[in-house]
Each structure stands twice: as structure tokens, then as C-alpha cells.
C-alpha positions as CSV (number, residue, x, y, z in Angstrom):
1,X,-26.2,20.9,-29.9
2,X,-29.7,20.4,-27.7
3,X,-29.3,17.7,-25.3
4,X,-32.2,15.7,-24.2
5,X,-30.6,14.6,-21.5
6,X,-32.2,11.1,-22.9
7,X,-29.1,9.2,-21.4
8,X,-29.0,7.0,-24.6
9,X,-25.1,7.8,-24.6
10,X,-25.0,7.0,-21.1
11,X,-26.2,3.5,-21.8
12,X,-22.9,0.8,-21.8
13,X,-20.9,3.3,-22.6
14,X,-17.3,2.4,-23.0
15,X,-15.6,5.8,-22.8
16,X,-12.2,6.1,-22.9
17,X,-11.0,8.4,-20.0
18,X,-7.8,10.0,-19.8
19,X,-5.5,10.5,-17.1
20,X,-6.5,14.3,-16.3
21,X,-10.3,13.0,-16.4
22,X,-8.6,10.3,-14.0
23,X,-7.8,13.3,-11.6
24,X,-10.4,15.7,-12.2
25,X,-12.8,13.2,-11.0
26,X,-10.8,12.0,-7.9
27,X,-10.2,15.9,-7.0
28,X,-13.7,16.0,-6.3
29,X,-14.2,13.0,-4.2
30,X,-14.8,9.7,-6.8
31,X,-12.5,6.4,-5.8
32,X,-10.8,5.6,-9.1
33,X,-11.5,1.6,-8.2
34,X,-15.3,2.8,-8.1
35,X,-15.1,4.3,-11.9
36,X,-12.3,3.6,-13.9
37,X,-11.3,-0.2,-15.6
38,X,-8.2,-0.7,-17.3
39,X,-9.5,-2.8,-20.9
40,X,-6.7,-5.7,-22.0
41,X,-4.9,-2.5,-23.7
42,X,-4.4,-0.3,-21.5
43,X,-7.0,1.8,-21.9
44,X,-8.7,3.6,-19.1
45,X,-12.4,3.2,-19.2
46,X,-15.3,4.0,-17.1
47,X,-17.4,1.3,-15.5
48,X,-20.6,0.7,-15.8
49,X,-23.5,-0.3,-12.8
50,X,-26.5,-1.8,-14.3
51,X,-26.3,-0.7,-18.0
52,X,-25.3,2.9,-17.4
53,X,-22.4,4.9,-16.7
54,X,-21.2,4.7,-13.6
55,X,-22.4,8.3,-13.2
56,X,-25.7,8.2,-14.7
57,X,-28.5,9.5,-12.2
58,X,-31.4,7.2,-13.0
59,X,-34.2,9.5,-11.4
60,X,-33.1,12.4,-12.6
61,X,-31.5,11.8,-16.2
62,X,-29.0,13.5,-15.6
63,X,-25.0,13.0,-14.9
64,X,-24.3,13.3,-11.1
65,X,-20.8,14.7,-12.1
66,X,-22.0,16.7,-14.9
67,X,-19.3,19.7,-14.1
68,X,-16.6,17.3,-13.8
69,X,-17.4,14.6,-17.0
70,X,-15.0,13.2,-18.9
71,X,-13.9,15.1,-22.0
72,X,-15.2,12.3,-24.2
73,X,-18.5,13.1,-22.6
74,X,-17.8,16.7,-23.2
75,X,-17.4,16.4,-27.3
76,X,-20.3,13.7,-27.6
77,X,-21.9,13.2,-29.6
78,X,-19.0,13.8,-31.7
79,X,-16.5,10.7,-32.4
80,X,-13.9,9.1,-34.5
81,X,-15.1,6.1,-36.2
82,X,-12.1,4.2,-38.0
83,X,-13.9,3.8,-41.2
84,X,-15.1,7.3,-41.5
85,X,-13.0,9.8,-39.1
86,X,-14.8,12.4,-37.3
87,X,-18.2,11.7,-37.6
88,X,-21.7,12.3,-35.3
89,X,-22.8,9.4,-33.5
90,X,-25.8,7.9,-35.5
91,X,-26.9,6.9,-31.3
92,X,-27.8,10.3,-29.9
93,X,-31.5,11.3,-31.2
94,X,-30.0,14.9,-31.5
95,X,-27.2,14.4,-34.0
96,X,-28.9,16.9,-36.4
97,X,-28.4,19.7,-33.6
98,X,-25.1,19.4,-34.5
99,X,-23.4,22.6,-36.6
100,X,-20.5,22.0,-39.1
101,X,-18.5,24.6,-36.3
102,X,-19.5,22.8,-33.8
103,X,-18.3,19.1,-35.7
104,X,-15.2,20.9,-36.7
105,X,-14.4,22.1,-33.5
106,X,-15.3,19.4,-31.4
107,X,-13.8,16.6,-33.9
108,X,-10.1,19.0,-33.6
109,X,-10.4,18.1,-29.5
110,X,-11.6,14.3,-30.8
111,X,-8.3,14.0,-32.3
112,X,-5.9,15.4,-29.4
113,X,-8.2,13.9,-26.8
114,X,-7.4,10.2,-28.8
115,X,-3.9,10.9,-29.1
116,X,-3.3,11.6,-26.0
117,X,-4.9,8.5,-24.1
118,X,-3.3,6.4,-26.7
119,X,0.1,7.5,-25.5
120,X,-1.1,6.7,-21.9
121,X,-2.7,3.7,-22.8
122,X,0.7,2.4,-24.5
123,X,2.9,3.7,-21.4
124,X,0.0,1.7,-18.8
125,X,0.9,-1.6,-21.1
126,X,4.5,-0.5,-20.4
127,X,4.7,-0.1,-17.0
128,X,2.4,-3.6,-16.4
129,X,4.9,-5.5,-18.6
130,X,7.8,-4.5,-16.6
131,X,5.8,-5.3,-13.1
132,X,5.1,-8.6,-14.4
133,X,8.5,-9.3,-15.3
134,X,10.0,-8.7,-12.0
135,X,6.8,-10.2,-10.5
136,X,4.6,-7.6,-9.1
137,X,1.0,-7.5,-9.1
138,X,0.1,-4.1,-11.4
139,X,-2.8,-4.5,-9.8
């Protein structure tokens, strides 16, 4: 793939983050309150400042954490769409940079990465139903 570094898949992004991007992250430095939002399923998500990823560098186009990104970031512009599987995001003005290897090997990491924050995601519901229940704040 050639990047751009356009920062079109930067833009409102809604990528899912999983628990060792969760740590990676806060190993060097980042506030998990500062990046991460918890959607009405569970899933961990970053946040967004002004239409951009949280760690989108507007003067530079460039990510300020670029060695530390999440691996959703890492595989872009590769991603499962429910109607068609593993596909290239029709969003990134590079998509055609993209090699069948490369699609097959990034879509295999697509797959474990999505199976493994849906098993957090479902354990996160989990452990906020039961604080609710005995009246805790999972907050």
C-alpha cells in the first residue's frame, strides 16, 4: 500500500480498539479517558476532537502516535463490511495500492482482530450489567 498520509481515514473515524491497543497506548503516556469511549455495546472506540481522530496531527498530516496506532489503523485500509466480508475501503484514495497478498493477509488479522474485541466487547456489557445490578457506577 502507498499512503498519502491524506488523513481521509482519520476523519470521524470510529475504530474499534482493543484491549492490547487500550494498553499499548497508555504504556506510552495517553490517558485512556482522553482516547477511548465505550459505544452502547461495549465496544471500545477512539474519540474523536473536532472531526479527527483523537490522534490526528492537523499540521503535519500525520498520526502523533503513529508507532503505537491501533491495529485497526495498522490493516486500514482493509475491513470487514457485513454485506461483503473482507473488502478495501472504497474511502482511502489509495485502495488500488492494495495487493491481493497484502488483502489476504491483512483481511486474516481483520478477522482475529474482530473476534477478539467482540469477545471483550461482550465481557465489558458483562461486567456493567452486574455493577448495575448491585448498584455501582461502571463508570
Amino acid at each position: 500500500m502507498h499512503c498519502t498520509h491524506c488523513g481521509i481515514c482519520c476523519e470521524k473515524t470510529e475504530m474499534m480498539l482493543s484491549s492490547g491497543d487500550v494498553e499499548r497506548l497508555e504504556r506510552v503516556g495517553y490517558d485512556r479517558q482522553r482516547f477511548v469511549r465505550y459505544d452502547r455495546h461495549g465496544f471500545a472506540r477512539l474519540k474523536n476532537d473536532q472531526g479527527t481522530c483523537i490522534f490526528y496531527d492537523h499540521e503535519k498530516c500525520r498520526c502523533k502516535t503513529y508507532t503505537h496506532r491501533p491495529s485497526g489503523c495498522r490493516v486500514y485500509p482493509v475491513i470487514f463490511s457485513k454485506k461483503e466480508g473482507i473488502i478495501v475501503d472504497d474511502l482511502c484514495p489509495m485502495k488500488n495500492t492494495i495487493s491481493r497478498i497484502e488483502l489476504e493477509k491483512k483481511g486474516k488479522k481483520v478477522i482475529k482482530l474482530l473476534q477478539r474485541i467482540d469477545k471483550e466487547a461482550a465481557s465489558h456489557r458483562n461486567r456493567t450489567k452486574q455493577m448495575l445490578s448491585t448498584g455501582l457506577s461502571p463508570g
